[in-house]
C-alpha angles and dihedrals in degrees: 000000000000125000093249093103119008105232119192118245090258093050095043084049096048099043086051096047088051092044099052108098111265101034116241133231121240087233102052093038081053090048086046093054091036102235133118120280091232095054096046085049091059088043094064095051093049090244091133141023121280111263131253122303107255076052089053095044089038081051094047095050095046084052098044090241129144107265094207083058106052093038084060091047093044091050092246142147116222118254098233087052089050094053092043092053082053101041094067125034087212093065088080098056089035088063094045095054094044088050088047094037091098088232114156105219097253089064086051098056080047096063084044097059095046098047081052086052097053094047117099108239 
């Protein structure tokens, strides 16, 4: 799922669905994930929106596929994240002032690193 050409979530679904070994039908990928056929069908051709986040992570282990990859395609949050944001009323304020914090990216993926560093494996 590079950046070359930017593929929509359906087609991304659909192309990997058809790609694992062996291929798999529409309707057992569907059963896997545990959605209607019909609904996953209009999903691929982006006839409807992605499903919720534990589907698209659900989707993303079945496939093989990187689930931070296809949350951000699909437009979701992950679910851990989402837990997390709910799990402490000081995770909303924590996110505004690091939005309005002014930080370039780069800065960002600085104070990510170092927070990994200082964690004991």
């Amino acid at each position: 799922m590079g950046e070359e050409t930017k593929k929509q979530f359906g087609e991304v679904i659909r192309q990997a669905r058809r790609d694992v070994r062996p291929p798999m039908s529409l309707r057992k990928f569907a059963d896997k994930v545990g959605m209607a056929p019909a609904y996953l069908s209009k999903i691929e051709v982006n006839q409807d929106r992605p499903p919720s986040a534990d589907k698209v992570e659900k989707m993303a282990e079945i496939l093989g596929l990187d689930k931070f990859e296809l949350l951000k395609l699909a437009n979701r949050v992950p679910t851990e994240l989402a837990e997390a944001f709910h799990k402490d009323a000081r995770a909303p304020e924590f996110m505004r002032v690091a939005m309005d914090s002014g930080l370039t990216p780069a800065q960002l993926q600085e104070l990510i690193d170092m927070n990994k560093a200082k964690k004991p494996k």
